[in-house]
N, C-alpha and C positions, 0 to 999 in steps of 0.2 A: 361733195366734200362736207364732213361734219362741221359746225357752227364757230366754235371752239379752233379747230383746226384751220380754218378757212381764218377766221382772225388773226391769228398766228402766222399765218402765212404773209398778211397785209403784214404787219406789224415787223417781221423779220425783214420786208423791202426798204424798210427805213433807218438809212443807216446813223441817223443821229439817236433815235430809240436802240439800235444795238449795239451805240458808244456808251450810252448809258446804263446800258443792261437792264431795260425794260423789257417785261413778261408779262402775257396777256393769262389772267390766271383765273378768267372766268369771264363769258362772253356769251350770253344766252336775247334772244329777240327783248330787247327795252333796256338792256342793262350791261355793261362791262364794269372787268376788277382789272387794274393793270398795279403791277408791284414793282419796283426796285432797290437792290440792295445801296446802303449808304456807302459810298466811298470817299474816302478826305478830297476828290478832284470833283465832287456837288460840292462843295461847304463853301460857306464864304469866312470873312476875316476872324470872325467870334466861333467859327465851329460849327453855326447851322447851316443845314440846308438852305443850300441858295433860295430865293426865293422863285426864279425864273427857271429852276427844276420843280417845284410845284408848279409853276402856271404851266410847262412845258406835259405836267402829269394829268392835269387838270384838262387842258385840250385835247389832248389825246384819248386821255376815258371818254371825255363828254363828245365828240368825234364818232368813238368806238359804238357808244351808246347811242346814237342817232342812226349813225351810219348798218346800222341792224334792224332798224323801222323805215330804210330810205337808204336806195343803195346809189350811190357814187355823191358825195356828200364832202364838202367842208365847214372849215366855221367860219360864221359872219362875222360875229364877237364872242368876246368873252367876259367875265367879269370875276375876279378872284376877292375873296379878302380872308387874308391873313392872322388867325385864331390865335398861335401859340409859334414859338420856333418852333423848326423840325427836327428833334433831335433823335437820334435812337441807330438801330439795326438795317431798317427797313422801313419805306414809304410803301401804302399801299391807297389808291385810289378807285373808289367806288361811284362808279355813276349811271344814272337812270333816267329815264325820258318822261319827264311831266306830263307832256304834250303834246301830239304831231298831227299833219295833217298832207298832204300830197308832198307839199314841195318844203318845208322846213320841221323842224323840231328843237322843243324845247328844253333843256336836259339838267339836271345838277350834280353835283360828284361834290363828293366829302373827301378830303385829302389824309391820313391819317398814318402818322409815325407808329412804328411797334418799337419798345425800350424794353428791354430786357419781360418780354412777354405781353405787356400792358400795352393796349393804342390808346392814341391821345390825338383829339380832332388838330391839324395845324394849319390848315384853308378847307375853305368853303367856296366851289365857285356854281355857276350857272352862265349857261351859253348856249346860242342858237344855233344851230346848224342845219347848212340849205343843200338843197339837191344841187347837183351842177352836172353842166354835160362837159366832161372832161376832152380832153384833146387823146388821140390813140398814140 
């Protein structure tokens, strides 16, 4: 199964990412893009994005992007901070592997609102993720 497709496929088993309507919209060996559209049921009381749908976006890329250098993988930690609200159209999250070696990897994703065409950074996170031998 293609790379891309095979992501997509993980991604589509989880049903909190498809209450969300997260989309894996690029996923190559070191690196995943995961997008979601904004709808008023992420916002919080002022109108941005929640913040626990960024960290929620942010694990999942920096996951996605591990878990492509290191297969059956979750996260140890994580660590988010928080740039700008998120205001806009559309979140799209980018992340990539710094660093890996047998059993973990080291990964960052930039979190990034699109507002009428423009992104704009609104977290920055970085997180570990470890190989795991999962239960069948």
């Amino acid at each position: 199964m293609e790379f891309l497709e095979h992501g997509r496929a993980v991604l589509a088993a989880q049903p909190f990412s498809q209450m969300v309507g997260a989309e894996l919209t690029r996923f190559v060996p070191g690196e995943a893009e995961i997008a979601l559209p904004v709808t008023d049921q992420l916002k919080q009381q002022n109108g941005f994005v929640h913040g626990g749908v960024l960290a929620y976006l942010a694990d999942t890329a920096l996951t996605f992007a591990g878990g492509s250098v290191l297969k059956g993988v979750l996260t140890s930690e994580i660590k988010v901070n928080y740039t700008r609200p998120g205001l806009g159209q559309r979140l799209i999250a980018r992340a990539s592997v710094l660093s890996h070696g047998k059993t973990q990897a080291v990964c960052r994703c930039d979190i990034f609102a699109l507002q009428d065409g423009a992104e704009k950074l609104c977290a920055a996170a970085q997180g570990t993720i470890v190989k795991v031998s999962l239960p069948d």
